[in-house]
C-alpha positions as CSV (number, residue, x, y, z in Angstrom):
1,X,87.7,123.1,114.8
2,X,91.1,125.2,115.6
3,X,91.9,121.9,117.4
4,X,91.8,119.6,114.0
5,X,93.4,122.5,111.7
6,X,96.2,122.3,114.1
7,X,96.6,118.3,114.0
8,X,96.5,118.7,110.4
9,X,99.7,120.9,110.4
10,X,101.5,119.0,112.7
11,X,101.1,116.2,110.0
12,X,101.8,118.2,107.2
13,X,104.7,119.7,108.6
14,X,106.1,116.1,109.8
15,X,105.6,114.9,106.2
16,X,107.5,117.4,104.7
17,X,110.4,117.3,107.4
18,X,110.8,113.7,106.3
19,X,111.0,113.8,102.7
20,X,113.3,116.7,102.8
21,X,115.4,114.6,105.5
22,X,115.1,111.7,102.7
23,X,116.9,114.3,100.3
24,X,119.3,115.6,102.1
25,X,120.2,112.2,103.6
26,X,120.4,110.7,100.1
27,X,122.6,113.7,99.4
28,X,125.0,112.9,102.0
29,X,125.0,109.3,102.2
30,X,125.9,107.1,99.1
31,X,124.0,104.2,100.9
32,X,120.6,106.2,100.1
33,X,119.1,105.5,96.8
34,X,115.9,107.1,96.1
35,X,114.6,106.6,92.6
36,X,111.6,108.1,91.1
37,X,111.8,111.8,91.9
38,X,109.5,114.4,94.0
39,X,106.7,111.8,94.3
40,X,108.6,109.0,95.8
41,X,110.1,111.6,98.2
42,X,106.6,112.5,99.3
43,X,105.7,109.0,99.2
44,X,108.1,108.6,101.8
45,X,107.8,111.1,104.0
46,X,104.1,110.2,104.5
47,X,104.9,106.3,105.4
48,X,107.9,107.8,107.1
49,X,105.9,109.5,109.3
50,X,103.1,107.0,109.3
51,X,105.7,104.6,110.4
52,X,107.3,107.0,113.1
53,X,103.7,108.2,114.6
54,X,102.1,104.0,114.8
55,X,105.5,101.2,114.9
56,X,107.7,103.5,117.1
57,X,105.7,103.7,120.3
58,X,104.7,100.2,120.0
59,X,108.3,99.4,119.5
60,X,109.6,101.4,122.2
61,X,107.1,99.9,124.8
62,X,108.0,96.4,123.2
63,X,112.1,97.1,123.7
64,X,111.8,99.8,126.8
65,X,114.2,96.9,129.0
66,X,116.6,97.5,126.6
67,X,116.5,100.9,125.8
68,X,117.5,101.5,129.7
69,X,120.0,99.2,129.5
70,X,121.6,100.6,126.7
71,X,120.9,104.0,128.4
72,X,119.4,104.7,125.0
73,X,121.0,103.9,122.8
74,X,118.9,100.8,121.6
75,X,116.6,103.7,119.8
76,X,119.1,104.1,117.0
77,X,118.1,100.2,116.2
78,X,114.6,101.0,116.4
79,X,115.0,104.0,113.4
80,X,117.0,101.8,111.9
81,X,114.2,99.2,111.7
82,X,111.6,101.8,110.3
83,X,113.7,103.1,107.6
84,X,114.1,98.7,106.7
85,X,110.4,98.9,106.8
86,X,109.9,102.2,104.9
87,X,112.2,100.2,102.1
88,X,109.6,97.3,102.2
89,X,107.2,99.4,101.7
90,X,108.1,101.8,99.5
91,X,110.1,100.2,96.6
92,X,111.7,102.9,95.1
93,X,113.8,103.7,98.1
94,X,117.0,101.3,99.2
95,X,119.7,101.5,101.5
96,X,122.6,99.8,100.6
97,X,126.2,99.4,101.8
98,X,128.9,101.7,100.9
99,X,132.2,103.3,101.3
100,X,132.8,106.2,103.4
101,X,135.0,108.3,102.3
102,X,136.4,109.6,105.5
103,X,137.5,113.3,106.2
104,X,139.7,115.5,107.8
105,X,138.4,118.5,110.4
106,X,141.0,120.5,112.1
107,X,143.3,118.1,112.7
108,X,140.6,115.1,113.2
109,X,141.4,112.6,111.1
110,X,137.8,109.7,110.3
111,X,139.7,107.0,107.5
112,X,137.8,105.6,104.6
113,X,135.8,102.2,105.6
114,X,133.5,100.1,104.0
115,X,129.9,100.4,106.2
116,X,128.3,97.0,105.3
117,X,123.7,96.4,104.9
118,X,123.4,96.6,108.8
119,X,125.1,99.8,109.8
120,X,124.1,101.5,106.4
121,X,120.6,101.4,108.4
122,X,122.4,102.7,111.6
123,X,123.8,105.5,109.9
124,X,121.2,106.1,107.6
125,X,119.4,106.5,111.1
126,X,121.7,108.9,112.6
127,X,121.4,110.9,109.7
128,X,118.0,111.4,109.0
129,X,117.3,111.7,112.7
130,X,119.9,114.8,112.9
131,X,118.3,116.2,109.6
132,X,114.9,115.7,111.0
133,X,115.8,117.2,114.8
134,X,117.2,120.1,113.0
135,X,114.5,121.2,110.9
136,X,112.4,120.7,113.9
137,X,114.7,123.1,115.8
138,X,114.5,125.5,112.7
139,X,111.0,125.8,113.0
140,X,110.4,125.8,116.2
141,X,108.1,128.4,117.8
């Protein structure tokens, strides 16, 4: 019984990671439009993580040749396919292209550029998986 109450948590908690991570990304990314409030966050996070816990093994497996090729790196491609299918399936959330602003860090200088459909995904990607891995982190026991 302690077993399932567990598993339940784990999902729960994975739910909510992701549609906070689809808030805050929308917050920093312009590319992120999420209409139709708290429920279509929620919405989200539970085919989010649907999405994360079923297609991403069987992607993984599928593109594992590559992955070590790339030493890795092919992954970011694979989120970046999830969050196309989490816009299929959920209509209220898009990702778009748009312009990035660019800033200034102690001397580091990133210029404004225009990030087009395909890497709007990648760095939509990035984004959520940092967001995500940090909440993780947070709450880690």
């Amino acid at each position: 019984m302690s077993g399932s109450i567990y598993r339940m948590k784990s999902i729960v908690r994975r739910i909510v990671f992701y549609a906070v991570g689809l808030f805050l990304t929308g917050q920093i990314l312009q590319g992120l439009q999420v209409s139709g409030g708290l429920q279509t966050y929620i919405v989200g996070g539970i085919v989010l993580s649907a999405l994360f816990m079923i297609v991403k093994p069987v992607l993984s497996i599928v593109t594992l040749p590559l992955n070590i090729i790339t030493l890795g790196l092919f992954s970011f491609l694979i989120n970046a396919i999830i969050l196309y299918l989490l816009t299929v399936f959920v209509v209220d959330i898009s990702i778009t292209a748009f312009e990035f602003q660019g800033f200034t860090l102690a001397g580091f200088v990133v210029p404004k550029f225009h990030v087009n459909n395909f890497f709007a995904f990648i760095f939509t990607s990035v984004v959520l998986s940092l967001i995500v891995g940090f909440l993780r982190w947070l709450t880690k026991k």
